[in-house]
C-alpha positions as CSV (number, residue, x, y, z in Angstrom):
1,X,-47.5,95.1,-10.5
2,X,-46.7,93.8,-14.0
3,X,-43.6,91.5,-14.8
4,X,-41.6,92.9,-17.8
5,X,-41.3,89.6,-19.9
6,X,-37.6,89.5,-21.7
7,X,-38.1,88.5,-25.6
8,X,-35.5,86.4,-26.7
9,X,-32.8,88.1,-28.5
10,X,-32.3,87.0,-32.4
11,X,-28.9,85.9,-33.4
12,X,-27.7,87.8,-36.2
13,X,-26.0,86.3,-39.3
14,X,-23.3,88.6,-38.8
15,X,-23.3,86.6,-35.2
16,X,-23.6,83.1,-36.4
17,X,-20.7,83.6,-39.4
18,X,-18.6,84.4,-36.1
19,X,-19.6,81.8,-33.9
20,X,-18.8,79.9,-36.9
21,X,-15.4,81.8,-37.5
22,X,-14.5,80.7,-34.2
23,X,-15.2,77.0,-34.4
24,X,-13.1,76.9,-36.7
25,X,-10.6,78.1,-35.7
26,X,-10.3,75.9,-32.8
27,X,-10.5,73.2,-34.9
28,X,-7.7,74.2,-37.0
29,X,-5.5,74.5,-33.4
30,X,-6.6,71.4,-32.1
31,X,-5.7,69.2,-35.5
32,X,-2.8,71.1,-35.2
33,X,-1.6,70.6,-31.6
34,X,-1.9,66.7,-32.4
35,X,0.6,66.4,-35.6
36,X,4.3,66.1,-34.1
37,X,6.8,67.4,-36.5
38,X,8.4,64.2,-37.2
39,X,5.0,63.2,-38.8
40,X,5.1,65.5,-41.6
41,X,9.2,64.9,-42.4
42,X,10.3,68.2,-40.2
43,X,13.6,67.8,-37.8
44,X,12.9,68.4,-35.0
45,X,13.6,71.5,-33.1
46,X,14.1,71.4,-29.8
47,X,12.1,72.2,-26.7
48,X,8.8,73.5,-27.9
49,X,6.2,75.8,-25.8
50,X,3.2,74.4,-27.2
51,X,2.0,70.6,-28.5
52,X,2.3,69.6,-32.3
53,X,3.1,71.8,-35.4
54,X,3.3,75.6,-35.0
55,X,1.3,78.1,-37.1
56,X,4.2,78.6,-39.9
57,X,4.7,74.9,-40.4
58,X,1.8,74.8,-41.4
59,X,1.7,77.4,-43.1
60,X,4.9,76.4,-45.3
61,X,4.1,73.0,-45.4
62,X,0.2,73.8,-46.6
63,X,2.0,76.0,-49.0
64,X,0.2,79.6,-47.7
65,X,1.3,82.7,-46.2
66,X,2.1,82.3,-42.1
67,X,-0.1,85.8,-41.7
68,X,-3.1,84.3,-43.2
69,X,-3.6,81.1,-42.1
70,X,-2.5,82.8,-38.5
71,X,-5.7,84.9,-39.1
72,X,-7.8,81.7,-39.9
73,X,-7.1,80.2,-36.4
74,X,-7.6,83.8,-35.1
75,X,-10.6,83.6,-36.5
76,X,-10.6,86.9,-38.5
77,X,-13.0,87.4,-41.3
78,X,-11.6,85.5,-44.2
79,X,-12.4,83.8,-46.9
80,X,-10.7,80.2,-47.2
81,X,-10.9,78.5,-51.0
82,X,-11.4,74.9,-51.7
83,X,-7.9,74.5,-52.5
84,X,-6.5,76.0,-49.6
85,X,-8.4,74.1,-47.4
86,X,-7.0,71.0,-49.4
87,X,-4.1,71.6,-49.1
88,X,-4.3,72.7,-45.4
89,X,-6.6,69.3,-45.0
90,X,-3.6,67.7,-46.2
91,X,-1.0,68.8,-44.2
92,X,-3.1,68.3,-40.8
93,X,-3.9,64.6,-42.0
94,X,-7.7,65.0,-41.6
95,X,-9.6,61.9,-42.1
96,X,-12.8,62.2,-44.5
97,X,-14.9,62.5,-41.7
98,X,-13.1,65.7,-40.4
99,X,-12.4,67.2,-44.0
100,X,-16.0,67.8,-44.4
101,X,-16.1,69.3,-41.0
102,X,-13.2,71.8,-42.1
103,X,-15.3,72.5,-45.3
104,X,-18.5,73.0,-43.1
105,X,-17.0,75.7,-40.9
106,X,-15.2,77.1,-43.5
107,X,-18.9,77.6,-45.2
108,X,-17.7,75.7,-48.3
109,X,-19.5,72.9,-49.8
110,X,-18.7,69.7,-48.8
111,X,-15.1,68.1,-50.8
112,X,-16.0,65.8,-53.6
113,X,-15.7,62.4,-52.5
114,X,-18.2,60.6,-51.2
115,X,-19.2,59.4,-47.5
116,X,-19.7,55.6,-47.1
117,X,-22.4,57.0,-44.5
118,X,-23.8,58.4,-47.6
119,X,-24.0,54.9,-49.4
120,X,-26.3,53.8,-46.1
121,X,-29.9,53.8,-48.6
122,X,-33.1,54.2,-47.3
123,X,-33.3,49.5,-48.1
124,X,-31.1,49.4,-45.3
125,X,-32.4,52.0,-42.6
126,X,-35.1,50.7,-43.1
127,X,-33.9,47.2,-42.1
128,X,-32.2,48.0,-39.4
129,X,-35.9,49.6,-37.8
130,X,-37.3,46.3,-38.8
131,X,-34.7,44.3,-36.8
132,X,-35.4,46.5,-33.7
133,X,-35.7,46.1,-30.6
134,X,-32.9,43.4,-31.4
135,X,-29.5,45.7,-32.4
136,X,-28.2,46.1,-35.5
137,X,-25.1,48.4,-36.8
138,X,-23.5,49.3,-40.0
139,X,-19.6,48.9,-40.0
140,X,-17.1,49.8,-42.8
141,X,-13.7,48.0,-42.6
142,X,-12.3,51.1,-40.5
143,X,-14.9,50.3,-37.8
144,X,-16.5,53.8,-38.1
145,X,-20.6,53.2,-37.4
146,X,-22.4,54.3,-40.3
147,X,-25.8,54.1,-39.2
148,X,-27.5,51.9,-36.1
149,X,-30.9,51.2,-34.6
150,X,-32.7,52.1,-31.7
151,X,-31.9,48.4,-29.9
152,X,-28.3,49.3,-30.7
153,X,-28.3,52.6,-28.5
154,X,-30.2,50.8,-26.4
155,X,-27.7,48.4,-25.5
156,X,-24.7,50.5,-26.0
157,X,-25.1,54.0,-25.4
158,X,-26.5,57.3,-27.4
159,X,-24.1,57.4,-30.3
160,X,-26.1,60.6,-32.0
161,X,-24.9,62.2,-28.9
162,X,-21.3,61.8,-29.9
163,X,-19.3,63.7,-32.2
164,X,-19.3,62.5,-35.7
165,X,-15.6,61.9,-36.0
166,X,-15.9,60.1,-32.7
167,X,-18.1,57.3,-33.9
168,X,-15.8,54.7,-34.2
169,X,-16.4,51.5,-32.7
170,X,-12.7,50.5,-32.4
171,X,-11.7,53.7,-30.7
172,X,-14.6,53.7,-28.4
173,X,-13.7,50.7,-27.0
174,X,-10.2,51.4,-26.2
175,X,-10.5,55.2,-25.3
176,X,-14.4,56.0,-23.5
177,X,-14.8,54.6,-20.1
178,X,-19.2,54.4,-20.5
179,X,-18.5,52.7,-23.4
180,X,-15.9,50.0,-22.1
181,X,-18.4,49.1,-19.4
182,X,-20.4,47.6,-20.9
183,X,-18.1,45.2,-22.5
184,X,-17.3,42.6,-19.4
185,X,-15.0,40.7,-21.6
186,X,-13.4,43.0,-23.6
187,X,-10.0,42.6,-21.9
188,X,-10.0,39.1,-23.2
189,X,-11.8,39.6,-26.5
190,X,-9.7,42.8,-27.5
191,X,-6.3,41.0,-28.6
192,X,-8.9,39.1,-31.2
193,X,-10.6,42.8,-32.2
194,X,-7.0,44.5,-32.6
195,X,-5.7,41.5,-35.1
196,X,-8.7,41.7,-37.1
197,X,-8.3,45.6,-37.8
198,X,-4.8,44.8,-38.8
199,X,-6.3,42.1,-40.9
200,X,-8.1,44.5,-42.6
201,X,-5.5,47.4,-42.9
202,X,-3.5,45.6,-45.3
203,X,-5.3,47.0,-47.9
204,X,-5.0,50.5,-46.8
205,X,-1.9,50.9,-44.8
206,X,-0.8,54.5,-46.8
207,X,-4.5,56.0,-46.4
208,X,-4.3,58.7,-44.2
209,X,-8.0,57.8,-42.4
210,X,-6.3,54.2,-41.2
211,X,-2.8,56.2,-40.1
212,X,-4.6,58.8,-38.1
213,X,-7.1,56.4,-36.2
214,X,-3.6,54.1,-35.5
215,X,-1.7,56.8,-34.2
216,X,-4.4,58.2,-32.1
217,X,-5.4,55.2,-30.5
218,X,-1.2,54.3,-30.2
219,X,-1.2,57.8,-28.4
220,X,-4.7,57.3,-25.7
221,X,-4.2,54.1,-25.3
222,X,-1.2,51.8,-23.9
223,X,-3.1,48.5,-24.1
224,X,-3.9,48.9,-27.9
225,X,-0.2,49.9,-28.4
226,X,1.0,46.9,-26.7
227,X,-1.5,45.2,-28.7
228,X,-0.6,46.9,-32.2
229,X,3.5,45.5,-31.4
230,X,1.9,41.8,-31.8
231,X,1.4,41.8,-35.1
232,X,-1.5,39.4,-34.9
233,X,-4.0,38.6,-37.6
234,X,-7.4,36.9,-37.5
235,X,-10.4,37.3,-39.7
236,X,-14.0,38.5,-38.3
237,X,-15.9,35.1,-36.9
238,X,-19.7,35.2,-35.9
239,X,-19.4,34.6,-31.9
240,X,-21.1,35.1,-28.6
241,X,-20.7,38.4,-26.7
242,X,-22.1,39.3,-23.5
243,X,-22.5,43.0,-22.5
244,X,-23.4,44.9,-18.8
245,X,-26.6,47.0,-19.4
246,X,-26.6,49.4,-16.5
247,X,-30.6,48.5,-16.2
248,X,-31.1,45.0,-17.6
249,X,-27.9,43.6,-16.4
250,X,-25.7,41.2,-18.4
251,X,-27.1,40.1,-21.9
252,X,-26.1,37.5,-23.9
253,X,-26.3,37.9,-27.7
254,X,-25.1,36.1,-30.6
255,X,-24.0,38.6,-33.2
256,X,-23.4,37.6,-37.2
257,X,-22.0,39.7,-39.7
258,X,-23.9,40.3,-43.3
259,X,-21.3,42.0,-46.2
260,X,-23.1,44.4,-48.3
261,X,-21.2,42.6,-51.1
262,X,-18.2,40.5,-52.4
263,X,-15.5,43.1,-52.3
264,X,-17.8,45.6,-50.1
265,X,-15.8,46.3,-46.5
266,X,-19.0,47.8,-45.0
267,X,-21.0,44.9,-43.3
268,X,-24.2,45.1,-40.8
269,X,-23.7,43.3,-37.7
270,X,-27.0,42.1,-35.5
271,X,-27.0,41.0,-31.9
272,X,-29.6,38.3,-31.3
273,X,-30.8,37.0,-28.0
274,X,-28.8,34.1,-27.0
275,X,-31.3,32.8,-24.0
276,X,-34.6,33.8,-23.0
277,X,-33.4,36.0,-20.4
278,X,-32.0,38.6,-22.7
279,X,-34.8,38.5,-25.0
280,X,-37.6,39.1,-22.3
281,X,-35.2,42.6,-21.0
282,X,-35.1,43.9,-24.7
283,X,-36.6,47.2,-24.3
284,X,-40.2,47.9,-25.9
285,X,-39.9,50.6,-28.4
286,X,-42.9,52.5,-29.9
287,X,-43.7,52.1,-33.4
């Protein structure tokens, strides 16, 4: 008796443009569902059914008709133009990160300005696999990680696995559980990481990037808010850090901070063994 072997069905393009259609359109709901009225200069108006903005505020405030962008979250075949999706990027406060995300789905080339992740050259991948297996990371002044080595998943956790709007060390720290584990001394250490990230929002307090990652972090997590009311300062020091590897245990590293320049805000961050007993349970990586 023969088995009937089942061939893999094809997706479509006519399927993917809807899968597609429909990511985005939960995307819209969810930037939505996090912007308060108060945000964006609206009074408010009383008891409300569902979080955030609703579909015609956003609509008037984006400056497009309520049936349209009602079908966009729907997500009805339409088309979307560049400006739109400006000025609907605008009103939703999306960071860079998640304004090329809304161009993505929307199946619209990427917005004209230009990633910092992007400004990572192949010079300083390629360092970062020559530091390996001791980590390495590649900070801007927001604390987003713009690129990392294989010592750094290693010690931290898979950060390719993450969302890319997700990668930010700051908010990882404060808001993911896996991540604050390994950390033994964060509760003491994070009054120092909070004052240096207002240190360096000084010079961006009206960018809406900064304001967004604030006000989420404000909203996730009360220990950076009661943080964030200090109004403490400090500037970024080379130090010692431990960290709890769920394997190898608890490492000791001393980590040091390179700028890529003299005004540059981006800076790549190693972690060297501070004793002999971290550096023998580095992992061995292949070549």
């Amino acid at each position: 008796m023969s088995t009937a072997v089942r061939v893999p069905e094809q997706v479509s393009p006519r399927q993917t443009e809807q899968v597609r259609r429909q990511e985005l359109a939960a995307f819209l709901r969810s930037r939505r569902e996090r912007i308060t009225p108060d945000q964006v200069g609206l009074p408010p108006a009383g008891r409300r059914r569902t979080p955030g903005l609703r579909r015609e505020e956003v609509a008037q405030l984006a400056g497009v008709g309520v049936t349209w962008y009602t079908w966009l979250e729907q997500g009805r075949d339409i088309n979307a133009s560049e400006q739109v999706l400006e000025a609907i990027a605008g009103t939703l406060r999306l960071d860079p990160y998640e304004r090329a995300h809304l161009y993505n789905l929307a199946g619209l080339a990427e917005p004209p300005v230009e990633k910092e992740c992007k400004a990572i050259g192949p010079g300083v991948h390629a360092m970062l696999r020559q530091l390996e297996p001791f980590p390495a990371v590649v900070l801007n002044g927001r604390t987003d990680i713009l690129a990392h080595n294989r010592g750094y998943t290693w010690l931290l956790g898979d950060v390719d696995a993450m969302p890319f709007e997700e990668r930010n060390s700051l908010r990882l720290c404060f808001t993911n559980r896996a991540w604050r584990a390994r950390l033994p001394d964060f509760e003491e250490s994070s009054p120092r990481v909070v004052a240096q990230f207002r240190a360096a929002m000084a010079d961006h307090v009206a960018e809406p990037s900064w304001k967004n990652l604030v006000n989420r972090l404000l909203e996730e997590s009360p220990e950076f808010a009661a943080l964030w009311r200090q109004h403490e300062v400090q500037p970024h020091r080379n130090m010692l850090k431990r960290f709890l590897h769920p394997d190898a245990g608890l490492l000791r590293f001393n980590y040091t901070h390179l700028w890529f320049g003299r005004r540059s805000e981006m800076r790549l961050t190693t972690y060297s063994p501070a004793d002999e007993e971290t550096r023998a349970a580095l992992p061995t990586l292949p070549g």
